[in-house]
PDB file of N, CA, C, O and CB in Angstrom:
ATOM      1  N   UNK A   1       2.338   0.567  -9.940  1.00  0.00           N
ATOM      2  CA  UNK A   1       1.917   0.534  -8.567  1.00  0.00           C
ATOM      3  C   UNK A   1       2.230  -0.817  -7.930  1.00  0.00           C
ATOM      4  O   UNK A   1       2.580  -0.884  -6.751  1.00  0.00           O
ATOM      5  CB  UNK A   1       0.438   0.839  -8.469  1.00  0.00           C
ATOM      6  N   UNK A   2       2.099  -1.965  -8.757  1.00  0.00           N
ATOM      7  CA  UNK A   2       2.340  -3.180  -7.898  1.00  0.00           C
ATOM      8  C   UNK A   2       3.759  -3.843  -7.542  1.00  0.00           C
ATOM      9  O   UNK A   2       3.979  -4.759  -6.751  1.00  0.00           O
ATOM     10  CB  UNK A   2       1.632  -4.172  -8.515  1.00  0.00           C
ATOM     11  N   UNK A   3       4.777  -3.033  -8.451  1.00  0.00           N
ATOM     12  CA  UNK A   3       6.242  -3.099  -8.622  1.00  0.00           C
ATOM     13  C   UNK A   3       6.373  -2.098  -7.298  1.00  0.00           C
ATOM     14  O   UNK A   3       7.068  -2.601  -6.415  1.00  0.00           O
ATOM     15  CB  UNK A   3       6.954  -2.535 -10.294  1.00  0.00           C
ATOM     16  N   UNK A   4       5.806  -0.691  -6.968  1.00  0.00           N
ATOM     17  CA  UNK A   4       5.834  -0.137  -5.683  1.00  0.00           C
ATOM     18  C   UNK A   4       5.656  -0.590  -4.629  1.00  0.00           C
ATOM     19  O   UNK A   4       6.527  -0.562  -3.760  1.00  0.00           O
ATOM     20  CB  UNK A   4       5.266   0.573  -5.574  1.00  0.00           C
ATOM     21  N   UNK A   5       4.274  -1.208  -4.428  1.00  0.00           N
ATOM     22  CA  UNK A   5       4.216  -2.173  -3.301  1.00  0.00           C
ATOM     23  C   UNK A   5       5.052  -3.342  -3.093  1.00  0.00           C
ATOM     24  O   UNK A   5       5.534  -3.677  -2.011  1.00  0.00           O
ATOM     25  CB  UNK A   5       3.080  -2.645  -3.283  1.00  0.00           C
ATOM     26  N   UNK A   6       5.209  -4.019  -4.349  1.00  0.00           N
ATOM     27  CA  UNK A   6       5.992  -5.221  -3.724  1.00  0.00           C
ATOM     28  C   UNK A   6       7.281  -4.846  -3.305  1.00  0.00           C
ATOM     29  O   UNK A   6       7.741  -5.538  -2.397  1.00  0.00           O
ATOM     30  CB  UNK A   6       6.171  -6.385  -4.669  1.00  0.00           C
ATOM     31  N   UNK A   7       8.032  -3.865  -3.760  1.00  0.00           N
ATOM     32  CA  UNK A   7       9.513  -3.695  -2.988  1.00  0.00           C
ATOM     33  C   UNK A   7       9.017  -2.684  -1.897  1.00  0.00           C
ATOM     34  O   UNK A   7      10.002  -2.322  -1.253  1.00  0.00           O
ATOM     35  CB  UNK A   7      10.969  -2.979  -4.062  1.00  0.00           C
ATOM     36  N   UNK A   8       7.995  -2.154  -1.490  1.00  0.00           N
ATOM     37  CA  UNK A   8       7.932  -1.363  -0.131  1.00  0.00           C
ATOM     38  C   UNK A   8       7.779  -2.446   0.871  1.00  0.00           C
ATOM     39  O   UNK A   8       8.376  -2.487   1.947  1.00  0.00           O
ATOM     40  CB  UNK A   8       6.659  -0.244  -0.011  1.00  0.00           C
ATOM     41  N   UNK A   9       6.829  -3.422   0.377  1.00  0.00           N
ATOM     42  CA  UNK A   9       6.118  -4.730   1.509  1.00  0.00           C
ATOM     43  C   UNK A   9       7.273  -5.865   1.367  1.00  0.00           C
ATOM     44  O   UNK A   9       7.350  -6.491   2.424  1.00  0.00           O
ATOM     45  CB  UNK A   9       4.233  -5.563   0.877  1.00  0.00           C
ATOM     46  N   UNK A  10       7.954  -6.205   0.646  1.00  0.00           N
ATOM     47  CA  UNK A  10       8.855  -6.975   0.353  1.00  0.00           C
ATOM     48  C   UNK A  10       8.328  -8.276   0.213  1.00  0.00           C
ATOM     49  O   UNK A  10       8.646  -9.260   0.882  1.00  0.00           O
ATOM     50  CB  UNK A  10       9.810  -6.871   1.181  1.00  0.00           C
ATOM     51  N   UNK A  11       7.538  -8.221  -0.662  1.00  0.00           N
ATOM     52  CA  UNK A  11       7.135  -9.212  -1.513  1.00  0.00           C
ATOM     53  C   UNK A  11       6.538  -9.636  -2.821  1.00  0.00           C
ATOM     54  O   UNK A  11       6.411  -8.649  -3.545  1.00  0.00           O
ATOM     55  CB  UNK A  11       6.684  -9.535  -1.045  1.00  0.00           C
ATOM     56  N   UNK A  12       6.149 -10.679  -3.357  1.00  0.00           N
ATOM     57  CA  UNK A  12       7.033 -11.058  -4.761  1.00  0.00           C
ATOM     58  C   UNK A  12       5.988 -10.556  -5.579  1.00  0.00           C
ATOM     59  O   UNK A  12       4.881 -10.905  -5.169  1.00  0.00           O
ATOM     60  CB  UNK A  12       7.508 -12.821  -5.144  1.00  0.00           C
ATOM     61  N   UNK A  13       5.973  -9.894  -6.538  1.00  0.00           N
ATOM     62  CA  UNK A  13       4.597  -9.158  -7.387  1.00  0.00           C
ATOM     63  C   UNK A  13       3.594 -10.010  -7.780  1.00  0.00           C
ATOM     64  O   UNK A  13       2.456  -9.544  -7.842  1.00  0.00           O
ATOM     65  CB  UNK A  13       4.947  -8.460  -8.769  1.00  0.00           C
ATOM     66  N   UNK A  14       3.851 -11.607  -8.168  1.00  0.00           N
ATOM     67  CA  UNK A  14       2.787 -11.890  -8.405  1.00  0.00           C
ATOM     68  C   UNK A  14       1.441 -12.238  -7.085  1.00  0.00           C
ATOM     69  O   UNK A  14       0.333 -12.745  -7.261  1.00  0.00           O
ATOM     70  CB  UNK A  14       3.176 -12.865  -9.247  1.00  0.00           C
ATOM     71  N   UNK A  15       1.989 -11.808  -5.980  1.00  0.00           N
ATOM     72  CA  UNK A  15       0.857 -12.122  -4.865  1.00  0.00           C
ATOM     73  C   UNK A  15       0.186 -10.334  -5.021  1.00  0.00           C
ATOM     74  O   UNK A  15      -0.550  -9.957  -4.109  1.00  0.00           O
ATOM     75  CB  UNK A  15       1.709 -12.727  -2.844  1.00  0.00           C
ATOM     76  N   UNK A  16       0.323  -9.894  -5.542  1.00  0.00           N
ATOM     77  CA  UNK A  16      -0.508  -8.645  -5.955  1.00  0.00           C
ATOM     78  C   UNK A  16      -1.555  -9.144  -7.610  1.00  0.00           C
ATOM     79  O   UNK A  16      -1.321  -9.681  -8.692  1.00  0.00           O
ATOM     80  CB  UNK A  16       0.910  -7.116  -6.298  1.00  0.00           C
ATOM     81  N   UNK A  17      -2.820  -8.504  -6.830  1.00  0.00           N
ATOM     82  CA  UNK A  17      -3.843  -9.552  -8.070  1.00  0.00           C
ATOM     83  C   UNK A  17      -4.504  -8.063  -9.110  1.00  0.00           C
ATOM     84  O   UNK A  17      -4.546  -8.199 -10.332  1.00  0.00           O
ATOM     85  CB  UNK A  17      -5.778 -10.811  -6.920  1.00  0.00           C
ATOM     86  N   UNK A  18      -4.830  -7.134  -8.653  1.00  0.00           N
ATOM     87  CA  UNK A  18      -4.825  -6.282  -9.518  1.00  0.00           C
ATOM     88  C   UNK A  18      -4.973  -4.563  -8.995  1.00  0.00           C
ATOM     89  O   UNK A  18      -4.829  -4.128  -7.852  1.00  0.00           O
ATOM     90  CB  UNK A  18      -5.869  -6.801 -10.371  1.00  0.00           C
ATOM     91  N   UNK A  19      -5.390  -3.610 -10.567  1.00  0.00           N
ATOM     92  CA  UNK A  19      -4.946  -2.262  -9.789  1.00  0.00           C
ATOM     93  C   UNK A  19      -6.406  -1.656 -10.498  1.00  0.00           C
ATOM     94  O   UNK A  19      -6.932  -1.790 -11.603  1.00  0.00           O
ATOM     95  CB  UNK A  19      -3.074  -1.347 -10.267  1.00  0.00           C
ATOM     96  N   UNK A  20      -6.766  -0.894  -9.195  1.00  0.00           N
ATOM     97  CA  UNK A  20      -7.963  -0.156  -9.859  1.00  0.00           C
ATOM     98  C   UNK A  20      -7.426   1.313  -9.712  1.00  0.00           C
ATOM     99  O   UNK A  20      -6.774   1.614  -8.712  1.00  0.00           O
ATOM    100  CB  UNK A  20      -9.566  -0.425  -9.061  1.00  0.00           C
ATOM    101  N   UNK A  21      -7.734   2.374 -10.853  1.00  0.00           N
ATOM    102  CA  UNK A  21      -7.380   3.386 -10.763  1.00  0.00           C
ATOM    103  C   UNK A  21      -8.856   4.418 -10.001  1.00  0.00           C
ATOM    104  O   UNK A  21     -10.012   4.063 -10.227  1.00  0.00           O
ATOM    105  CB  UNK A  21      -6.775   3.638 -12.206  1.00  0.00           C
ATOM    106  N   UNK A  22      -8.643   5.266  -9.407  1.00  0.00           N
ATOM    107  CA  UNK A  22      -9.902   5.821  -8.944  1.00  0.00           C
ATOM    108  C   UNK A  22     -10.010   7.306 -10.037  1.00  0.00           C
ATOM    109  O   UNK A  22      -9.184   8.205 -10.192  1.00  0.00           O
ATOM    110  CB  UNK A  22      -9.806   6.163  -7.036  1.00  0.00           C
ATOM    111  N   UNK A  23     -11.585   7.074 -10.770  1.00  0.00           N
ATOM    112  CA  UNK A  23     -11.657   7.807 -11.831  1.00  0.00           C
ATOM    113  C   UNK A  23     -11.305   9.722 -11.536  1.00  0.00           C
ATOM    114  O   UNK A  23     -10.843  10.682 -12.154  1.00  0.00           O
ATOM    115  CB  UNK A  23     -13.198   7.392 -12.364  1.00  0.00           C
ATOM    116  N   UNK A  24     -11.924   9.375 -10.105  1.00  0.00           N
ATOM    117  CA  UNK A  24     -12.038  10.797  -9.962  1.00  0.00           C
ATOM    118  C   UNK A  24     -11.497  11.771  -9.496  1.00  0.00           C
ATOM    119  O   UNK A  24     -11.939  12.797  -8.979  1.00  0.00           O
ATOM    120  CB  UNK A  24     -12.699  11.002  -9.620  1.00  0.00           C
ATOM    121  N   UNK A  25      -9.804  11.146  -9.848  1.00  0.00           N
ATOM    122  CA  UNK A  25      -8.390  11.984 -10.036  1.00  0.00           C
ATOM    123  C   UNK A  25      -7.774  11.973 -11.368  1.00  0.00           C
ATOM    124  O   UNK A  25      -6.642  12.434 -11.514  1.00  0.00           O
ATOM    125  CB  UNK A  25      -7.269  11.436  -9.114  1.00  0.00           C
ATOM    126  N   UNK A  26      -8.532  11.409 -12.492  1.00  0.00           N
ATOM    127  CA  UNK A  26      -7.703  11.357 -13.934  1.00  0.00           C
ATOM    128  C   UNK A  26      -7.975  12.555 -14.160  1.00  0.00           C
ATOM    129  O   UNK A  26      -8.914  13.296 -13.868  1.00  0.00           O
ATOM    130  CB  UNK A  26      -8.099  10.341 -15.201  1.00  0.00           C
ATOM    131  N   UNK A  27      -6.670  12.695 -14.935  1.00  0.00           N
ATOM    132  CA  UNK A  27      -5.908  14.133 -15.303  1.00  0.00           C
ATOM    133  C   UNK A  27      -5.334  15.103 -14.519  1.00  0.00           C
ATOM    134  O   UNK A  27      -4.845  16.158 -14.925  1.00  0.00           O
ATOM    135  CB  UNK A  27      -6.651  14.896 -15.886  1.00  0.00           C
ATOM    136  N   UNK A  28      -5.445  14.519 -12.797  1.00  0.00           N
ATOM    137  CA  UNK A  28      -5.121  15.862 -11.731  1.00  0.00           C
ATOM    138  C   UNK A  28      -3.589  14.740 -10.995  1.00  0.00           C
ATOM    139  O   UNK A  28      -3.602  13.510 -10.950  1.00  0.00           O
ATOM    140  CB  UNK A  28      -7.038  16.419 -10.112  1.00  0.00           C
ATOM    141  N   UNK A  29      -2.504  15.596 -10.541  1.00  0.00           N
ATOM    142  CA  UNK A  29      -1.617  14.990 -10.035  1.00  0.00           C
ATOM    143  C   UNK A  29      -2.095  14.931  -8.609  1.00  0.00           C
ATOM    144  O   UNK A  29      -2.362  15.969  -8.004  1.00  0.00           O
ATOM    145  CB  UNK A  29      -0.369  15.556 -10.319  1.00  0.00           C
ATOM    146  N   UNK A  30      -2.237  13.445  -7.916  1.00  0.00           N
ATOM    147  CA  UNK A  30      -2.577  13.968  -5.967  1.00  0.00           C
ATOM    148  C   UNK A  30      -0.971  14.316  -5.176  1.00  0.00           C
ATOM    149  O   UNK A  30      -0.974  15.293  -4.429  1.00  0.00           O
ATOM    150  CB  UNK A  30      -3.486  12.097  -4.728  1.00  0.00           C
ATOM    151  N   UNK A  31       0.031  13.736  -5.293  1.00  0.00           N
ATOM    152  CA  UNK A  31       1.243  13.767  -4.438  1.00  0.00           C
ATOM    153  C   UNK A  31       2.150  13.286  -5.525  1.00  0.00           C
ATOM    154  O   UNK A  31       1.905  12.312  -6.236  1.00  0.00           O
ATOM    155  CB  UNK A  31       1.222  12.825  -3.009  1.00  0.00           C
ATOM    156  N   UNK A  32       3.541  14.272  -5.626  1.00  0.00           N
ATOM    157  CA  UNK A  32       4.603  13.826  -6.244  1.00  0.00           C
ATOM    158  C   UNK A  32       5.289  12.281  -5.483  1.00  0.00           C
ATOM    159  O   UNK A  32       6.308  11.669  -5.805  1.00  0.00           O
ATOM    160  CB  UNK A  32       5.589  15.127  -6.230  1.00  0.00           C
ATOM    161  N   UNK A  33       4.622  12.083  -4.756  1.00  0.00           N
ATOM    162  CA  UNK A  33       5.265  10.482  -4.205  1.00  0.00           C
ATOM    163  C   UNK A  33       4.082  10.095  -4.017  1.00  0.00           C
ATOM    164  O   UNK A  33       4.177   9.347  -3.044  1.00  0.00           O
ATOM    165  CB  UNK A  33       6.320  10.232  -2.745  1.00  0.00           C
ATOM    166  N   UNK A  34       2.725  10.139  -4.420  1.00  0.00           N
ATOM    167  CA  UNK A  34       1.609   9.222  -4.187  1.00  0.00           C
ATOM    168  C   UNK A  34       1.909   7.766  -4.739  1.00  0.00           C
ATOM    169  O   UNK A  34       2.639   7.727  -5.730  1.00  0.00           O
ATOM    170  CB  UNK A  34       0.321   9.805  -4.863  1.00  0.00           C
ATOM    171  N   UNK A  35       1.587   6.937  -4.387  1.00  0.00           N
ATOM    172  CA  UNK A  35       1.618   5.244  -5.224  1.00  0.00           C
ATOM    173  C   UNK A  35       0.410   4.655  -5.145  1.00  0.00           C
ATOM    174  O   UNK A  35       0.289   3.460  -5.413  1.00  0.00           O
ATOM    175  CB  UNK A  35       2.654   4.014  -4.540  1.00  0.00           C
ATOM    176  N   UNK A  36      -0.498   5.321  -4.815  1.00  0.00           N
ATOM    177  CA  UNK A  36      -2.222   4.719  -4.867  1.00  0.00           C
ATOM    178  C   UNK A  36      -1.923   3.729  -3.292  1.00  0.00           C
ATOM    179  O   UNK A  36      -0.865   3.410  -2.751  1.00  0.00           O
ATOM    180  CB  UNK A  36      -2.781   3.341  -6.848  1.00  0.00           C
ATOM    181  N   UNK A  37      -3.356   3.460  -2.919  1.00  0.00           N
ATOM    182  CA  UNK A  37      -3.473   2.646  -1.713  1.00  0.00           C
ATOM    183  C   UNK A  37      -3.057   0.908  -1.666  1.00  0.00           C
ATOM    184  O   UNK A  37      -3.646   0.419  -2.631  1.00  0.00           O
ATOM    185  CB  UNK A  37      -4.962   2.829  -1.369  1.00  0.00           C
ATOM    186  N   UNK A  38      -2.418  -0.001  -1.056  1.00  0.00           N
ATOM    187  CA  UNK A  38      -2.790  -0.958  -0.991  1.00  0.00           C
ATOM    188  C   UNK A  38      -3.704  -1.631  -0.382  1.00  0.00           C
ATOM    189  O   UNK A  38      -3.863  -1.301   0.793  1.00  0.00           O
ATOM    190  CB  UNK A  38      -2.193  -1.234  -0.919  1.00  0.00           C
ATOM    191  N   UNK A  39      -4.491  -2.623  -0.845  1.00  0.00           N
ATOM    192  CA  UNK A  39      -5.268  -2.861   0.104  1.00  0.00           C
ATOM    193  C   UNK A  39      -5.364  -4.787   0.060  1.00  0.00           C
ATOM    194  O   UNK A  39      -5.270  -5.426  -0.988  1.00  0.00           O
ATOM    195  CB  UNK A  39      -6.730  -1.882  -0.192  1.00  0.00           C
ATOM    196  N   UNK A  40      -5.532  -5.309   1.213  1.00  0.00           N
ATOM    197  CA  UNK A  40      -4.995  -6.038   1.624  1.00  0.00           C
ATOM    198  C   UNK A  40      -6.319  -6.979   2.251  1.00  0.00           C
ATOM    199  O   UNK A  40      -6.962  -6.565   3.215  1.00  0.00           O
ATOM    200  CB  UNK A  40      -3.933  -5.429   2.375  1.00  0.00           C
ATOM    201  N   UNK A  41      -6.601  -8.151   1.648  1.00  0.00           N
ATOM    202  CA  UNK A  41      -7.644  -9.183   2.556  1.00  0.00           C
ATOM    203  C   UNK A  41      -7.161 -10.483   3.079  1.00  0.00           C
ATOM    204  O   UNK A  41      -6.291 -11.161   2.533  1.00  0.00           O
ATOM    205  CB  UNK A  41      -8.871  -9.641   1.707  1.00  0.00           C
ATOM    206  N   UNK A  42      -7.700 -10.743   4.028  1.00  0.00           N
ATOM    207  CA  UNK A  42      -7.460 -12.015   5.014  1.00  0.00           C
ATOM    208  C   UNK A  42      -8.551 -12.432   5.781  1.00  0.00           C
ATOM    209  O   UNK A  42      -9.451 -11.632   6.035  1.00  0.00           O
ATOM    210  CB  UNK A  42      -6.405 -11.778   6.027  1.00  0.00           C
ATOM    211  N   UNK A  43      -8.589 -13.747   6.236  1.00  0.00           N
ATOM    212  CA  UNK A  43      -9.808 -14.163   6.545  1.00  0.00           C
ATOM    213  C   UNK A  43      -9.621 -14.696   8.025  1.00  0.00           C
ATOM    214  O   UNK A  43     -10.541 -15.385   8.467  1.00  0.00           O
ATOM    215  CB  UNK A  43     -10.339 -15.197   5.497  1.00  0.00           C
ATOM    216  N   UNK A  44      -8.594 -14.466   8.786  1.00  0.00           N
ATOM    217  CA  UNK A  44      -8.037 -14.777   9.952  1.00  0.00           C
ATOM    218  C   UNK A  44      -7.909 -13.494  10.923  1.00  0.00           C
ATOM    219  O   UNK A  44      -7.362 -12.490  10.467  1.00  0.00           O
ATOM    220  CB  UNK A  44      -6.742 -15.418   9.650  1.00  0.00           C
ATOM    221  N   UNK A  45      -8.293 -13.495  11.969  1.00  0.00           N
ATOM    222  CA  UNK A  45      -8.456 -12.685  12.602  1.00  0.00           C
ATOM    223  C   UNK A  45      -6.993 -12.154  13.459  1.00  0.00           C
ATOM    224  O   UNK A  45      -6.712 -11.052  13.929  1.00  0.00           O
ATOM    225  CB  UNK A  45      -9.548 -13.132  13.239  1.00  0.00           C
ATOM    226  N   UNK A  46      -6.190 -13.513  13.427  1.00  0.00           N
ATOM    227  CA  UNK A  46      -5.170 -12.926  13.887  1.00  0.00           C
ATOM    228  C   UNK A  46      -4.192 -12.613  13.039  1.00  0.00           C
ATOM    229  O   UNK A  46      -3.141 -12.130  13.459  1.00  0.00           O
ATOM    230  CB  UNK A  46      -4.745 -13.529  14.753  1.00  0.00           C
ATOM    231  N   UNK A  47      -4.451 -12.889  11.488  1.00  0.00           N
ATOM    232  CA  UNK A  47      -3.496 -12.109  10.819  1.00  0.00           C
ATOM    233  C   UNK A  47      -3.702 -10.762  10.502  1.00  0.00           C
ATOM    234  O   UNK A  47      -2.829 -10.032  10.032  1.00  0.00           O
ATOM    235  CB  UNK A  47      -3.225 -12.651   9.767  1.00  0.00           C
ATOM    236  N   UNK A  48      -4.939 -10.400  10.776  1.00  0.00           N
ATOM    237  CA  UNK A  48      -5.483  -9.165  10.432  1.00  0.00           C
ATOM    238  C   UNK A  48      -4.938  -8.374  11.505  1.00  0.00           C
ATOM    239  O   UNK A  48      -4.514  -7.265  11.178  1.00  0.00           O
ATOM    240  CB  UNK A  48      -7.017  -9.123  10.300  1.00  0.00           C
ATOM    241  N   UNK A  49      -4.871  -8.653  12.522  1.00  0.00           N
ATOM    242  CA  UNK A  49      -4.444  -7.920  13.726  1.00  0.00           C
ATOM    243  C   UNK A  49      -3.048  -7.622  13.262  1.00  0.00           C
ATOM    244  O   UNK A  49      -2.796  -6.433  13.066  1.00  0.00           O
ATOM    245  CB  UNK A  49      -4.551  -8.759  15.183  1.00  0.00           C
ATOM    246  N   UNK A  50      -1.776  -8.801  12.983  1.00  0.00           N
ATOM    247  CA  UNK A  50      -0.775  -8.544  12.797  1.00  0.00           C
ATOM    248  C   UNK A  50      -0.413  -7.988  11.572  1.00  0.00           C
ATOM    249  O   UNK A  50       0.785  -7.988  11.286  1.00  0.00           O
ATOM    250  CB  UNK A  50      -0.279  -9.374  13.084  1.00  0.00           C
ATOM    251  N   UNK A  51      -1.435  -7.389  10.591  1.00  0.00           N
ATOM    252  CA  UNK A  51      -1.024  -6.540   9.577  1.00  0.00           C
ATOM    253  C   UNK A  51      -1.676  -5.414  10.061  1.00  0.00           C
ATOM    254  O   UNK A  51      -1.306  -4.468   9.365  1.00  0.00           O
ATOM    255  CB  UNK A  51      -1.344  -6.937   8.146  1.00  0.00           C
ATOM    256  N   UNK A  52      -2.365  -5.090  10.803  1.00  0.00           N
ATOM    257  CA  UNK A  52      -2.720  -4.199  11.311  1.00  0.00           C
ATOM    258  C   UNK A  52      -1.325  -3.563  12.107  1.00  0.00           C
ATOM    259  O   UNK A  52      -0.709  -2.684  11.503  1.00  0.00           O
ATOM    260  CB  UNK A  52      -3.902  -4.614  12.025  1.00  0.00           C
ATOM    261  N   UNK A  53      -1.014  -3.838  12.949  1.00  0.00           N
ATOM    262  CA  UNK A  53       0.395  -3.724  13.174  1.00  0.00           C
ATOM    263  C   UNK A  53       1.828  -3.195  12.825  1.00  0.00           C
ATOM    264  O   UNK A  53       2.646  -2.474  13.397  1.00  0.00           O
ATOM    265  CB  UNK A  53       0.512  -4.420  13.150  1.00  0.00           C
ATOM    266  N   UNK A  54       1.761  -4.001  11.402  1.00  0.00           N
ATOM    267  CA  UNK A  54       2.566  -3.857  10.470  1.00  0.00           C
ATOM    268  C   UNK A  54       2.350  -2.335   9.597  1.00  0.00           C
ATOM    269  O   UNK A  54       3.270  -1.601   9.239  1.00  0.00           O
ATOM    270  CB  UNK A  54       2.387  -5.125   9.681  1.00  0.00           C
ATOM    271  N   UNK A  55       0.847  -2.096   9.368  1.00  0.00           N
ATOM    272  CA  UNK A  55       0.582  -1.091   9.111  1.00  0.00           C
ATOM    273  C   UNK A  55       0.900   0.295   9.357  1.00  0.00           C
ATOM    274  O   UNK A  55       1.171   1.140   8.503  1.00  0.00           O
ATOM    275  CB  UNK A  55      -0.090  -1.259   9.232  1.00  0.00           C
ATOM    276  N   UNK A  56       0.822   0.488  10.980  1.00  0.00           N
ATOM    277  CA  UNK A  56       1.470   1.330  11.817  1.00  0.00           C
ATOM    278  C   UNK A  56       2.437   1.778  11.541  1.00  0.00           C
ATOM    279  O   UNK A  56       2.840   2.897  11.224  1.00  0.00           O
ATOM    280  CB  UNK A  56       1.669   0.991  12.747  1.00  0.00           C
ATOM    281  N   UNK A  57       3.016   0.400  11.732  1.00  0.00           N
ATOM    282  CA  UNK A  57       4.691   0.771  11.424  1.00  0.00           C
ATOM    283  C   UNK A  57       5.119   1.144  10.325  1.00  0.00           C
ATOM    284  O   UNK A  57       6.016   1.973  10.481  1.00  0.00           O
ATOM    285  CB  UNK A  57       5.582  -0.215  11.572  1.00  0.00           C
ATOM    286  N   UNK A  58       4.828   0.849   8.916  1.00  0.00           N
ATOM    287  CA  UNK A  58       4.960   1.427   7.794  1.00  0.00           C
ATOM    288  C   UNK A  58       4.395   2.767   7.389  1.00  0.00           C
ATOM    289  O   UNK A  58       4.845   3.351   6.403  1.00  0.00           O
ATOM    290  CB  UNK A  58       4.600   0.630   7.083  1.00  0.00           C
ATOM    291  N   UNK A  59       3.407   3.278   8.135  1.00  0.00           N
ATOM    292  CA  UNK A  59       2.931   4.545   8.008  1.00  0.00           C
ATOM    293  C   UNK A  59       3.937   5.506   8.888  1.00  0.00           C
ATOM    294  O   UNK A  59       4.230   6.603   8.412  1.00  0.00           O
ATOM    295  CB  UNK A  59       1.396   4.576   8.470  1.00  0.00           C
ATOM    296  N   UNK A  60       4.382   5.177   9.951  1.00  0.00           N
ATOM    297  CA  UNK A  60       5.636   6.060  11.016  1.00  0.00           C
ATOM    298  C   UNK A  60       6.301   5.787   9.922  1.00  0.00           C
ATOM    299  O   UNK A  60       6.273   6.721   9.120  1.00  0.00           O
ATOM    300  CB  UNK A  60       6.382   5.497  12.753  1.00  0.00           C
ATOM    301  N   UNK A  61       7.145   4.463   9.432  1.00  0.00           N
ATOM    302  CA  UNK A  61       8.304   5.017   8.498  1.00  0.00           C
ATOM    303  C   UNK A  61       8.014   6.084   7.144  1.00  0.00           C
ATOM    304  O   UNK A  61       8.675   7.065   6.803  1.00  0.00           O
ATOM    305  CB  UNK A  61       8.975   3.682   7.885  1.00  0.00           C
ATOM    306  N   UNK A  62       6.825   5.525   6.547  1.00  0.00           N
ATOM    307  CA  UNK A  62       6.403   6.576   5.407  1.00  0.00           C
ATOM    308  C   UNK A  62       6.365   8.177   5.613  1.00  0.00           C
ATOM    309  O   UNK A  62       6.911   8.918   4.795  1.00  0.00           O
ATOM    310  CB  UNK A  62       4.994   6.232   5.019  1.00  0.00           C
ATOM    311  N   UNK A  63       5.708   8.658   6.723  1.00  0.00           N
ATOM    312  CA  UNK A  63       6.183  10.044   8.102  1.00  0.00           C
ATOM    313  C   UNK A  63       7.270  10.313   8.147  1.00  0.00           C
ATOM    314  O   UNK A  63       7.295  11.474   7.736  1.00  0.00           O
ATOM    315  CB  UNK A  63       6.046   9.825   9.666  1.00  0.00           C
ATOM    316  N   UNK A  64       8.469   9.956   8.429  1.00  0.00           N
ATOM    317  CA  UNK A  64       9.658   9.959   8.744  1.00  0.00           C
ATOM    318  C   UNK A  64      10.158  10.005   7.216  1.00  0.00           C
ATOM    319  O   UNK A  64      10.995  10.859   6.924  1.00  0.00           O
ATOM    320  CB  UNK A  64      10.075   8.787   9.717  1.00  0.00           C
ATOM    321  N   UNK A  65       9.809   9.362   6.494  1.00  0.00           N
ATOM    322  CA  UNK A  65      10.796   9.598   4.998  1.00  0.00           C
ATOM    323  C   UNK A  65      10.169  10.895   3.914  1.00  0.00           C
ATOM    324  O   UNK A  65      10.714  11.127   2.834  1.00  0.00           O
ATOM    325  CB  UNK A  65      10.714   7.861   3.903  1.00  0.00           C
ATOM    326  N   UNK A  66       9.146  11.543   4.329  1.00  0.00           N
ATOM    327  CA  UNK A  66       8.459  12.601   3.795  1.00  0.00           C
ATOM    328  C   UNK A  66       8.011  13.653   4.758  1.00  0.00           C
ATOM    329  O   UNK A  66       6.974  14.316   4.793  1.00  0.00           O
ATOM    330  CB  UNK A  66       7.389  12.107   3.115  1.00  0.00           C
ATOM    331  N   UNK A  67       9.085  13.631   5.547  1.00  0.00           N
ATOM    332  CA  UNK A  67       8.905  15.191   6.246  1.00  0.00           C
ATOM    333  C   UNK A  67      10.101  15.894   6.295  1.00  0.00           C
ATOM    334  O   UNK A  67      10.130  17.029   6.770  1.00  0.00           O
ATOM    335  CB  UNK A  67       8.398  15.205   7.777  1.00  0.00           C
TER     336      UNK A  67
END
């Protein structure tokens, strides 16, 4: 998952700190292209806005490459 994110977000794996699996899908497949959620903290209000942003936009492209 963190080798997924870092080449979707384009950046370097070790700024990814760790992966929690959520128990209460072991053993069930959710999406043949699922990659689990990233999730993302900041303590600045205006960077939050501009990943907020960024967000958008990666969810339209993620739309567009799975329909």
């Amino acid at each position: 998952m963190k080798s997924f994110w870092s080449n979707e977000l384009n950046l370097p794996l070790n700024n990814f700190q760790r992966v929690s699996f959520d128990k209460r899908t072991v053993g069930s497949k959710t999406y043949e292209y699922y990659n689990g959620v990233c999730n993302i903290r900041c303590g600045n209000v205006a960077i939050q806005r501009k990943l907020v942003y960024l967000s958008d936009i990666f969810i339209k492209k993620i739309l567009v490459k799975y329909k």
